[in-house]
C-alpha positions as CSV (number, residue, x, y, z in Angstrom):
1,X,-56.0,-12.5,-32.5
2,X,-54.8,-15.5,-30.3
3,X,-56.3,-18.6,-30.4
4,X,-58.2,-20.0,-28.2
5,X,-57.7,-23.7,-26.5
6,X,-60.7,-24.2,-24.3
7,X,-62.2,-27.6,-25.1
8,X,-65.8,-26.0,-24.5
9,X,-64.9,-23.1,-26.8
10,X,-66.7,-22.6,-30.3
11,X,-64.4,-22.8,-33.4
12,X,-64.4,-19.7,-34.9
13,X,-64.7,-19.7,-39.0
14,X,-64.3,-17.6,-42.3
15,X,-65.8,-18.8,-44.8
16,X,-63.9,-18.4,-47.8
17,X,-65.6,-18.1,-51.3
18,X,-69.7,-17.1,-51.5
19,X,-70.6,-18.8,-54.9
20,X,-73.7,-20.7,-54.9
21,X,-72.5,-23.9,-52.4
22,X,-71.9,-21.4,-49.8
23,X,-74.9,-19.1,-49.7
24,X,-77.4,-22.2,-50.5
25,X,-75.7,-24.9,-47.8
26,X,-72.5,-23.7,-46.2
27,X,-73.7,-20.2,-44.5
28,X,-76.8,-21.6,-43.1
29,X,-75.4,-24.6,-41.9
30,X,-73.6,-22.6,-38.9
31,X,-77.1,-22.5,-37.3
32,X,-77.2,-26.0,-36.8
33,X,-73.6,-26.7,-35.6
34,X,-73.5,-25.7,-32.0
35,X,-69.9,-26.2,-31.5
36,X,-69.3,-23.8,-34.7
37,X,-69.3,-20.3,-35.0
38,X,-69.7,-18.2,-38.1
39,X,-67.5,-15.0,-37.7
40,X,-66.2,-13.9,-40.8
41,X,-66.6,-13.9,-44.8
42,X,-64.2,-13.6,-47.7
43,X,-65.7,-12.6,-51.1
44,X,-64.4,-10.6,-54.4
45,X,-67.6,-9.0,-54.8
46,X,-68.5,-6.4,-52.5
47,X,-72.6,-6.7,-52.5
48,X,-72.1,-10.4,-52.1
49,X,-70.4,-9.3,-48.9
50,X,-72.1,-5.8,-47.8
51,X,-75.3,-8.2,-48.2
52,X,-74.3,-11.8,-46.3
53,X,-72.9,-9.6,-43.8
54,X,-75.9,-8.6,-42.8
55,X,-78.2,-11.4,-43.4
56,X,-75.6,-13.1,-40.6
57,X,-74.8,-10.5,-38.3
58,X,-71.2,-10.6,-39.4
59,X,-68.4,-7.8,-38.5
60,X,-65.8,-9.2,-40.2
61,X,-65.8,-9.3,-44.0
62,X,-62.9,-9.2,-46.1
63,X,-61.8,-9.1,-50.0
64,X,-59.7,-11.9,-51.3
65,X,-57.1,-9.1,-50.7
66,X,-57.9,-8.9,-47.0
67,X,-57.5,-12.6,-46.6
68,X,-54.4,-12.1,-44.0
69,X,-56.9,-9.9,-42.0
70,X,-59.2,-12.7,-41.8
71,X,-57.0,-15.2,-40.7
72,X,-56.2,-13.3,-37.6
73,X,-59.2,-13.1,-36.3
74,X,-60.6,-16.8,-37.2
75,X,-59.3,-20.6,-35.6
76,X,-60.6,-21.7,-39.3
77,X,-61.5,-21.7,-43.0
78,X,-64.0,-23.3,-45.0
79,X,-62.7,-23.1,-48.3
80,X,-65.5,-22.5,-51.0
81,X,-63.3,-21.4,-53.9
82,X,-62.9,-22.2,-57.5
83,X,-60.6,-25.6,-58.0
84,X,-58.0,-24.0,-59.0
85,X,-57.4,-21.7,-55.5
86,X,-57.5,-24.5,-53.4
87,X,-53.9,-25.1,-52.8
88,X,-53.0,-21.2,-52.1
89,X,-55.8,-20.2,-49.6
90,X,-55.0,-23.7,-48.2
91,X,-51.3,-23.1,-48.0
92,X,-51.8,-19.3,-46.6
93,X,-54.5,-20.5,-43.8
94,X,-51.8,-23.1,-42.8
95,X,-48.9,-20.8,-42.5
96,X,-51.3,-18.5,-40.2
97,X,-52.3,-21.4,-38.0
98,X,-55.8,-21.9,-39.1
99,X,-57.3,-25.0,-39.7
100,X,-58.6,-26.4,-43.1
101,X,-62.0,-27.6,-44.2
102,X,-61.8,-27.5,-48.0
103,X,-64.3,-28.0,-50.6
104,X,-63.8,-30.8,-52.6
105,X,-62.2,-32.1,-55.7
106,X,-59.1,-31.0,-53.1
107,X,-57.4,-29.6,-55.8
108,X,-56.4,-30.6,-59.3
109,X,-53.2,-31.7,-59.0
110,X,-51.5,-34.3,-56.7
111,X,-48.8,-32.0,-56.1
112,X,-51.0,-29.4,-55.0
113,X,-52.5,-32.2,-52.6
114,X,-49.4,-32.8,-51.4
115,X,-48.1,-29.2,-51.0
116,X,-52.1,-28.5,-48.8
117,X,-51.3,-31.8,-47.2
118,X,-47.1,-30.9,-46.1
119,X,-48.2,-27.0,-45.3
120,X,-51.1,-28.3,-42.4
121,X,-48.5,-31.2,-40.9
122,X,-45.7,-28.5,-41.1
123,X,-47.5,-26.2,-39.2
124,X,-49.8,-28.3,-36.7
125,X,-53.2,-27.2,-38.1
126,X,-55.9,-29.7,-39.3
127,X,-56.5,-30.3,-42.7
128,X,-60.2,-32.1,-43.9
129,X,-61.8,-32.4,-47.4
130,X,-65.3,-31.7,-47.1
131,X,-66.9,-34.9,-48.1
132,X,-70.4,-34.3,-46.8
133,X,-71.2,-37.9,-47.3
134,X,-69.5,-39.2,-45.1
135,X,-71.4,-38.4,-42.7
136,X,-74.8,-39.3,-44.1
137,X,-76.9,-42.4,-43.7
138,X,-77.7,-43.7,-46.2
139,X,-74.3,-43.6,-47.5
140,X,-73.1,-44.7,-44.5
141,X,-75.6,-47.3,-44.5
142,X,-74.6,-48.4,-47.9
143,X,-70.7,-49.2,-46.6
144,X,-72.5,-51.6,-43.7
145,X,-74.4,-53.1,-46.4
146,X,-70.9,-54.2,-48.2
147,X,-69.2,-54.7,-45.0
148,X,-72.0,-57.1,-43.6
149,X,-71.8,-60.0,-46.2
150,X,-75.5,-59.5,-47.3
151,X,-75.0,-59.1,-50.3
152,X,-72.1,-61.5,-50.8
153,X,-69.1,-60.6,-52.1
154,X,-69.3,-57.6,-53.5
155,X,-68.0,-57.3,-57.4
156,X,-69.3,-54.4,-58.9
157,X,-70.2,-50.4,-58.9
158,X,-72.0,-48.9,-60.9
159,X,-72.8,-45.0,-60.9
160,X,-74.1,-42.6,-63.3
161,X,-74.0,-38.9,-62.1
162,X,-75.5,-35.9,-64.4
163,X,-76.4,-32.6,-64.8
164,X,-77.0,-29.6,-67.3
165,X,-74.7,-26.7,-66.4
166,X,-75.2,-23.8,-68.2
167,X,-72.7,-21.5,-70.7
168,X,-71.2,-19.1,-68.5
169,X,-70.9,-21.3,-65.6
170,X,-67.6,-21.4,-63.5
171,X,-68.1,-25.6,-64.2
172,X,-67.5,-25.0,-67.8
173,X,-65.8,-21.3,-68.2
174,X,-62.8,-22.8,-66.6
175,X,-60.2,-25.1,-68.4
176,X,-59.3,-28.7,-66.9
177,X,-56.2,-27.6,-66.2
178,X,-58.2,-24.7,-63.0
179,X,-60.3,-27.9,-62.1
180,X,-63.3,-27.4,-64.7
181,X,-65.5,-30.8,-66.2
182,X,-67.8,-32.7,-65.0
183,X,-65.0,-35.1,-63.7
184,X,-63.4,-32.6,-61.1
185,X,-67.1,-31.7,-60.2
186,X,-69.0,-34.7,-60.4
187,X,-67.0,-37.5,-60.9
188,X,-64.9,-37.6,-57.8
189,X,-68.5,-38.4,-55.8
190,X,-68.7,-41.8,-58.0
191,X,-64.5,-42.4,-57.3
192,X,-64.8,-41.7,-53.7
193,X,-68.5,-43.8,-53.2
194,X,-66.3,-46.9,-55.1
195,X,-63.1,-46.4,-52.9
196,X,-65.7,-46.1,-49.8
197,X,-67.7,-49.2,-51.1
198,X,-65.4,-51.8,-51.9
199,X,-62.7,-49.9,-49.0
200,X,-59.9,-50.3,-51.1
201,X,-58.0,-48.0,-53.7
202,X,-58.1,-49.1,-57.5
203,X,-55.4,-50.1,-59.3
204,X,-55.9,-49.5,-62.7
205,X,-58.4,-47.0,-64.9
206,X,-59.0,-46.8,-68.5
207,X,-61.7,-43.8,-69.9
208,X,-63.2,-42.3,-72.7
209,X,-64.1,-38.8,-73.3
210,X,-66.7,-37.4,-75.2
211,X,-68.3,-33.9,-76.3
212,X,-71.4,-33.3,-78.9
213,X,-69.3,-29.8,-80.0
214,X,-71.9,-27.9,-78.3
215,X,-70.6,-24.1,-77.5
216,X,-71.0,-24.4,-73.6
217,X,-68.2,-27.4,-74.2
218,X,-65.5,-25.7,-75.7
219,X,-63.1,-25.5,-72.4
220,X,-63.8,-29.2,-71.1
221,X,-65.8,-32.6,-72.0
222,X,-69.4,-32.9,-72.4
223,X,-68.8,-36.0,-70.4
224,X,-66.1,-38.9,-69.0
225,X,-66.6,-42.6,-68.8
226,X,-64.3,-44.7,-66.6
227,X,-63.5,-48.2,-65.9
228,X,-61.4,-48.6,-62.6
229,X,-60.4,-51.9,-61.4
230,X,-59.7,-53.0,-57.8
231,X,-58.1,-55.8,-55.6
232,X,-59.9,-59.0,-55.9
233,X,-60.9,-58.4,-59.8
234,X,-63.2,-56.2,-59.1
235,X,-64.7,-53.2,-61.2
236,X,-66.2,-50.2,-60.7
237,X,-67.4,-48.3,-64.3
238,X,-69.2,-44.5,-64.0
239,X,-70.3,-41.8,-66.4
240,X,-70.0,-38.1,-65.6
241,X,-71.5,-35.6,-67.8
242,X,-72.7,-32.0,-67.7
243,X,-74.8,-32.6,-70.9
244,X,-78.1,-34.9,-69.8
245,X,-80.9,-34.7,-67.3
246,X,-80.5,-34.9,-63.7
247,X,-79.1,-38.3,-62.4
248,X,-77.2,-39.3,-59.5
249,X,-77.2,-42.7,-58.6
250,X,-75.2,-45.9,-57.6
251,X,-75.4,-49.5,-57.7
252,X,-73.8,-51.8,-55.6
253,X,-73.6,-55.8,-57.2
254,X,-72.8,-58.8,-55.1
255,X,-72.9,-62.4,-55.3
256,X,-76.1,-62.4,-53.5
257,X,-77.9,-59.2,-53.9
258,X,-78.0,-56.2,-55.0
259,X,-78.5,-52.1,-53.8
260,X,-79.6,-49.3,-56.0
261,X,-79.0,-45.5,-54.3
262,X,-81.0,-43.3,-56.0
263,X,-80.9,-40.6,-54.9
264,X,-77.1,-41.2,-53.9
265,X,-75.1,-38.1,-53.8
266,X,-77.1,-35.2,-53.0
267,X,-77.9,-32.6,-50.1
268,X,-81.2,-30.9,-51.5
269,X,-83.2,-34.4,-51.0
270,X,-82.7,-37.7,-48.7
271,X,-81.3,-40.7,-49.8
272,X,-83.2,-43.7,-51.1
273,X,-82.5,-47.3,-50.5
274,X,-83.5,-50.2,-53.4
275,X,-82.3,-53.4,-51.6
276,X,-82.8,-57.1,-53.4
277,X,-81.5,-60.0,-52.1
278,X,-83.2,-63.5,-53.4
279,X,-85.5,-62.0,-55.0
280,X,-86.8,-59.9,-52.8
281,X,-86.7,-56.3,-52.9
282,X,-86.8,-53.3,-49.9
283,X,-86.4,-50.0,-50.0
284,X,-85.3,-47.9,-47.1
285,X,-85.4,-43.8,-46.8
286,X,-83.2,-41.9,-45.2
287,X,-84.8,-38.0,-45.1
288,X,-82.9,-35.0,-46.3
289,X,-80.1,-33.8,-43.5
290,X,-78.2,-30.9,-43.0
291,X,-75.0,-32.3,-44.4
292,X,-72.9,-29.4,-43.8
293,X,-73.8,-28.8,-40.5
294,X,-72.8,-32.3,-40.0
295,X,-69.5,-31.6,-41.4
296,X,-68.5,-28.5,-39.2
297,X,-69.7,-30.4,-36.1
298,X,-67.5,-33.2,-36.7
299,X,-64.5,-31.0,-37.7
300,X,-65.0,-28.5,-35.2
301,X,-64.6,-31.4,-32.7
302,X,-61.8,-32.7,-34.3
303,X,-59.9,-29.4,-33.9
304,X,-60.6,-29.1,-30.2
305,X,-60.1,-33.0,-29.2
306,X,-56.8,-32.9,-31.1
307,X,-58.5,-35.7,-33.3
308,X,-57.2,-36.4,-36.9
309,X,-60.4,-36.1,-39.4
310,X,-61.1,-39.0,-41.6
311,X,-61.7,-37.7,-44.0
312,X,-58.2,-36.5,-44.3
313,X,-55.9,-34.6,-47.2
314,X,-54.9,-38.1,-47.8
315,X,-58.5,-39.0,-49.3
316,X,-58.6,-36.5,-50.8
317,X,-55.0,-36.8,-52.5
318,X,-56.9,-40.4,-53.5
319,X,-59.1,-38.8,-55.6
320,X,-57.2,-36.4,-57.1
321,X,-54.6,-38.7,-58.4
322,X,-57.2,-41.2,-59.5
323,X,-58.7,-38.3,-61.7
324,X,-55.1,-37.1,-63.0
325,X,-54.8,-40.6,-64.1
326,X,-58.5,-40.8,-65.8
327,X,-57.7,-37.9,-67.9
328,X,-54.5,-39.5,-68.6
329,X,-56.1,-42.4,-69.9
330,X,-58.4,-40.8,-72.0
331,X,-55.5,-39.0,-73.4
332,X,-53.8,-41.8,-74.4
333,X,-56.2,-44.5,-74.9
334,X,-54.5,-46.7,-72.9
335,X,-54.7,-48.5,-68.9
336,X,-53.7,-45.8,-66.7
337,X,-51.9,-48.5,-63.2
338,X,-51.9,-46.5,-59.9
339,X,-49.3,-47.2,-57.3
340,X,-50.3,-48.4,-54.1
341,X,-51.3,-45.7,-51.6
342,X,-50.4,-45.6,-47.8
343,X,-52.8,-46.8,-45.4
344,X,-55.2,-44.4,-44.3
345,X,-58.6,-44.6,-42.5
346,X,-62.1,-45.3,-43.9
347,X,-65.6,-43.6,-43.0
348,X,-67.8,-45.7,-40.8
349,X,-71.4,-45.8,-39.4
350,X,-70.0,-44.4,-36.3
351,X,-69.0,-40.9,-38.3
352,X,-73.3,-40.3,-38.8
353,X,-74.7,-36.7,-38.2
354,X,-77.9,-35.9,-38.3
355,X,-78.7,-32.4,-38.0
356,X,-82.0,-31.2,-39.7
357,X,-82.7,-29.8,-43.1
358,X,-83.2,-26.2,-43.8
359,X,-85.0,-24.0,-46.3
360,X,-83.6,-23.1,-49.2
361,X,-82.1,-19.6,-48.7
362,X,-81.7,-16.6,-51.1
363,X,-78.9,-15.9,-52.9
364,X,-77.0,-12.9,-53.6
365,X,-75.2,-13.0,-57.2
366,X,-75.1,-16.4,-57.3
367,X,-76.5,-19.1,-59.7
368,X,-77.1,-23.3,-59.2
369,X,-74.8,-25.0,-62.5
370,X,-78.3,-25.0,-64.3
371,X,-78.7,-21.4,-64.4
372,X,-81.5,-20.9,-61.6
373,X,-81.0,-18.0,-59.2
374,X,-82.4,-19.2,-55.8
């Protein structure tokens, strides 16, 4: 099918992979991204897709051995697949002139980064990580806080980011070596809020590992705790873990003030704000979005402007490599240095979406990490 150029056009998508992100978040998104159009799904399971078909009104639903099929009749993917199929689907969409909006961790390796990164330039397609916060507000609210000065100069991050995922689980059934642990999963929201807080790439990390020899843990850590230090002497510590209660939170620590996000990372809830500065404390809401509509909106306009997307494979390269060397690190006991990185660009207020939240949908063979079925 031939592409289409119109600059009033809808991008047309597949939406590749329909675990438990897609159904809950990705799927319904489409409904509040006007410039977006759902048109096809890929799925293994053949009730998953028999079933989501349906539900969207979709005629075009494919196996993972159909993918080529898909790609002709698409403009784009949103890739919602395991870690460790990142690269390939990536690579293919590429090579058949469709444009990339991939689920993050990116990959798990830096050279498959690279390889998703070379494949889109090589063949003039867009390439985005799918870092839904960028494009919320309290989060993007958070970087004008450290960019402003209120809080003086800003010298440490904190972040502490939990959940319990269940045996059986895709998070912990797969090895680190396909992308599994809390790290891949979690983690890389604490790397990439640092990076995006303190707008500057680390140079050093040093981490610990841990695991209470429970059965569910036999494939990957129970949890990771890392110590990354920046330009300027500053430090950023976290703690992943797919062992403890729910947590996701951040604090930011300046010479003046301080802000606690919690909640920081998540799309089920807003965003709170815990500002102190002198003593005296404010907190700001910021009410749950549609994060994932943002995402398609802005990508979707990025594709038909010719825009690059921040943000880019580059960011999400960062991260990659900064877990590569975490793991490293924990290895080997010892500071992990990072080389310096090429100059790339950096979320800002002016990336905000706000699209409205949505009810939880129901899912079709698919489970949340903890084991509920929606």
């Amino acid at each position: 099918m031939k592409r289409r150029t119109s600059s009033t056009r809808k991008v047309r998508y597949a939406v590749v992979g329909l675990g438990h992100i897609a159904q809950v978040a990705v799927l319904p998104a489409f409904r509040n991204a006007s410039n977006s159009e759902l048109v096809a799904v890929v799925s293994g399971e053949s009730k998953k897709r028999e079933k989501l078909a349906k539900k969207y009104h979709l005629e075009h639903v494919y196996s993972y051995d159909q993918y080529d099929r898909a790609l002709s009749q698409v403009d784009a993917v949103y890739l919602a697949l395991p870690n460790h199929l990142h690269r390939e689907y990536a690579v293919r969409a590429a090579q058949a002139r469709a444009h990339v909006l991939c689920e993050k961790p990116m990959a798990v390796t830096e050279d498959d980064c690279q390889a998703m990164i070379d494949a889109a330039n090589e063949n003039g397609v867009k390439l985005m990580i799918a870092y839904r916060l960028h494009f919320e507000a309290g989060n993007l609210e958070a970087i004008r806080l450290a960019k402003s000065g209120k809080l003086g100069d800003v010298r440490i991050f904190t972040s502490e980011f939990a959940q319990q995922v269940t045996e059986g689980n895709l998070r912990v059934s797969e090895t680190i070596a396909r992308g599994g642990g809390p790290l891949y999963d979690m983690g890389v929201y604490c790397i990439n809020a640092a990076r995006y807080l303190f707008r500057t790439e680390p140079t050093a990390v040093f981490a610990l590992t841990a695991n209470n020899g429970e059965k569910r843990f036999r494939k990957v850590e129970e949890m990771t705790s890392v110590v990354m230090r920046f330009p300027e002497e500053r430090m950023a510590t976290f703690i992943c873990s797919f062992g403890a209660t729910d947590v996701s939170r951040y604090t930011l620590i300046g010479k003046k003030g301080l802000l606690v996000v919690d909640p920081a990372y998540e799309y089920a809830m807003g965003i709170k704000h815990q500002l102190t500065i002198g003593g005296r404390t404010k907190i700001s809401k910021f009410p749950k979005r549609d994060q994932f509509a943002a995402e398609l909106i802005y990508f979707s306009d990025c594709i038909v402007k010719n825009k690059e997307p921040e943000p880019s494979g580059l960011e999400g390269l960062a991260d990659v490599r900064i877990v590569q060397a975490i793991y490293e690190s924990a290895r080997t006991r010892r500071i992990v240095e990072l080389p310096e990185l090429p100059a790339k660009k950096r979320p800002t207020t002016r990336q905000e979406i706000q699209r409205p939240s949505h009810e939880k949908p129901t899912t079709v063979h698919a489970k949340s990490p903890s084991g509920e079925v929606a």
